[in-house]
C-alpha positions in Angstrom: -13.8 -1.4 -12.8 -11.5 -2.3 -15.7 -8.1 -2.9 -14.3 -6.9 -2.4 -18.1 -7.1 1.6 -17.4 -5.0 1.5 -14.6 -1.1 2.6 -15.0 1.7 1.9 -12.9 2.4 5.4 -11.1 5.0 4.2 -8.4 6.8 1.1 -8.6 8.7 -0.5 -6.1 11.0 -3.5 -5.9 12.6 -5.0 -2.9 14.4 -8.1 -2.1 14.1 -9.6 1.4 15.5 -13.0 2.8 12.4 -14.6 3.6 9.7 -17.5 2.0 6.8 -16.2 0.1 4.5 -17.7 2.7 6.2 -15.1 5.2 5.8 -11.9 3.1 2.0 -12.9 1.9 1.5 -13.3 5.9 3.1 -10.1 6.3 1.0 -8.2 3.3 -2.1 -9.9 4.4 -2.6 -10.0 7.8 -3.3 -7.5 11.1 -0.6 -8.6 13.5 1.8 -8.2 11.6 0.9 -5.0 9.3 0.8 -3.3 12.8 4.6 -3.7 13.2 5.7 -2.2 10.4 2.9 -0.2 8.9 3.1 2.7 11.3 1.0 0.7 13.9 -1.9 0.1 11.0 -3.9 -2.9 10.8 -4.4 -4.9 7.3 -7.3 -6.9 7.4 -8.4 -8.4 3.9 -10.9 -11.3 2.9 -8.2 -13.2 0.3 -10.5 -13.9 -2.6 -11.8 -11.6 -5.6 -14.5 -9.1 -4.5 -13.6 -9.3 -0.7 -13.2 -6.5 1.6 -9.8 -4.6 2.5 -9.8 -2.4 5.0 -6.2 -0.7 7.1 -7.1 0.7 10.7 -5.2 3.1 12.2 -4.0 2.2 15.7 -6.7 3.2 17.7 -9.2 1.2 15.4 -10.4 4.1 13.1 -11.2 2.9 9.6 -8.0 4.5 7.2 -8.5 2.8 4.1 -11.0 0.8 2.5 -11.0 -1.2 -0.7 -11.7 -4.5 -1.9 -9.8 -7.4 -3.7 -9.3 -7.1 -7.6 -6.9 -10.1 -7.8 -5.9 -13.1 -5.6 -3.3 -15.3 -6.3 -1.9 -16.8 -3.5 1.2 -16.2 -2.3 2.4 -14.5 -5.9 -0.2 -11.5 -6.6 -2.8 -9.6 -4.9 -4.5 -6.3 -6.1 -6.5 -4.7 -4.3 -8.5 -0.6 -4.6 -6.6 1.1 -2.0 -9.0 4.4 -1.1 -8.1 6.2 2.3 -10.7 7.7 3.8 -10.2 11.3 3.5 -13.2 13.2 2.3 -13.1 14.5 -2.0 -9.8 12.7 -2.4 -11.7 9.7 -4.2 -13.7 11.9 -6.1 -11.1 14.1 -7.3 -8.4 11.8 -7.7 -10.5 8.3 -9.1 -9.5 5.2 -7.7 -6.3 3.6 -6.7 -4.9 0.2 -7.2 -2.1 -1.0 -4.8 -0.8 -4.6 -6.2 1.4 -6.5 -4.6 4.0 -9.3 -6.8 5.9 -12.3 -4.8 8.3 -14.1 -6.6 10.8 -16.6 -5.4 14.3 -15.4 -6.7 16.9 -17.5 -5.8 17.3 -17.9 -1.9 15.1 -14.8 -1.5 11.8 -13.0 -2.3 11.5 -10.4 -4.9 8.2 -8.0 -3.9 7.0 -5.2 -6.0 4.8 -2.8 -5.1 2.7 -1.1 -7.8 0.2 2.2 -7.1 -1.7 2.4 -10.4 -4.2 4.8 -11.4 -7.0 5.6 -13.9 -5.7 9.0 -14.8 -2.6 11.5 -14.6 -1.9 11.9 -11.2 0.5 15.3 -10.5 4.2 14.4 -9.4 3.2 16.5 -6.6 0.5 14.5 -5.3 2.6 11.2 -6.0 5.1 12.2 -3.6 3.3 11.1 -0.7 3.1 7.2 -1.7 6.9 8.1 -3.0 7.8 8.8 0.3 5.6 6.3 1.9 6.1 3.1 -0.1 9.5 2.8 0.5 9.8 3.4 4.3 6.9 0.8 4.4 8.6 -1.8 2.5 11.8 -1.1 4.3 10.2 -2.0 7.6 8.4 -4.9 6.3 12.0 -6.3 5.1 13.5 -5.3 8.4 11.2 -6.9 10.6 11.2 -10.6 8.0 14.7 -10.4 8.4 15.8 -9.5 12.0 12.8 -9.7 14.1 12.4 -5.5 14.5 10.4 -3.1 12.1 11.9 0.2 11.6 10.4 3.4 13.4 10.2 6.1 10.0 8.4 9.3 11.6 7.0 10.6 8.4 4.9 12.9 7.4 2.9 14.0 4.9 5.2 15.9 1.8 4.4 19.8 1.9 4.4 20.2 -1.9 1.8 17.0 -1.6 -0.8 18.8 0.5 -0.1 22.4 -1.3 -1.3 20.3 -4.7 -4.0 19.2 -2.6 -5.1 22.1 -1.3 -5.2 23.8 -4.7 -7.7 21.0 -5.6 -10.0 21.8 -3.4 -9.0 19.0 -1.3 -9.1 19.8 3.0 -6.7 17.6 4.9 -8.0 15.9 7.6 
C-alpha cells in the first residue's frame, strides 16, 4: 500500500489536558476505548504490520486493519476497514492516523481519515459526525474521569449515497 496516495479527507484537532503517555493509552488500548468509543474495544499490536482490530460490545469483530506507522506516543497510522460487506471494495481503503504532540501544558491530537480516492461529501458525513463526538469523549473522560454518552446514528444522506452504490447496510 503506498501511503503517498492517501489524502486527508477529515481532519480533526483537539486539545486535552493530559500527558501523551495518557492519550496513546487511551488510542491504543481496550479498556479504555470501551469508555468512550460507544462501548468498542481497540486492540492493536503497536509495531508496523501488526493487527488492529475494534469490537463492538458484545465481542463481534467491527473493524479490522493493520499498523502502517508506529511512533510511540507521537503517530500511529493504521487501515481502518469496518466490516460491512462491498464497502471496502467500493470505497478502497481507509487510513485513520492519529498525531500527539505536547503543546504547552497540554496534548494536541489530530485525527486524520485519508483515502485513496474521492470520497462523496455524502459518504464523509458519517466520520464527520463521528470523529468529533469520539474525540470529545476521549477528552472528557482524560480530563474528568467520565466519557460522554453521544447516541448517534448513522447520517441519512450517508446511507442514501450508500445505497445508491450498491452498498446494503448491515
Amino acid at each position: 500500500m503506498n501511503v503517498k496516495n492517501f489524502k486527508p479527507a477529515i481532519v480533526y484537532t483537539i486539545y486535552i489536558a493530559s500527558t501523551p503517555e495518557k492519550v496513546w493509552e487511551a488510542l491504543t488500548q481496550a479498556e479504555f476505548s470501551r469508555q468512550y468509543f460507544s462501548g468498542q474495544a481497540v486492540e492493536v499490536d503497536l509495531r508496523v504490520g501488526g493487527a488492529f482490530i475494534m469490537r463492538t460490545p458484545d465481542g463481534a469483530l467491527h473493524t479490522s486493519g493493520e499498523v502502517i506507522e508506529c511512533e510511540l506516543l507521537k503517530r500511529l497510522t493504521v487501515t481502518f476497514n469496518v466490516n460491512w460487506p462491498a464497502l471496502v471494495e467500493k470505497l478502497g481503503p481507509t487510513l485513520v492516523t492519529y498525531e500527539i504532540e505536547q503543546a504547552g501544558d497540554v496534548v494536541k491530537l489530530t485525527m486524520l481519515q485519508s483515502h485513496d480516492r474521492d470520497i462523496s461529501d455524502d459518504i464523509l458525513s458519517g466520520g464527520r459526525t463521528g470523529w468529533p463526538a469520539i474525540l470529545s469523549s476521549l477528552k472528557s473522560l482524560l480530563e474528568t474521569g467520565n466519557a460522554l454518552t453521544i447516541k448517534m446514528q448513522p447520517p441519512e444522506r450517508m446511507l442514501a449515497a450508500l445505497k445508491e452504490m450498491g452498498i446494503g447496510t448491515p
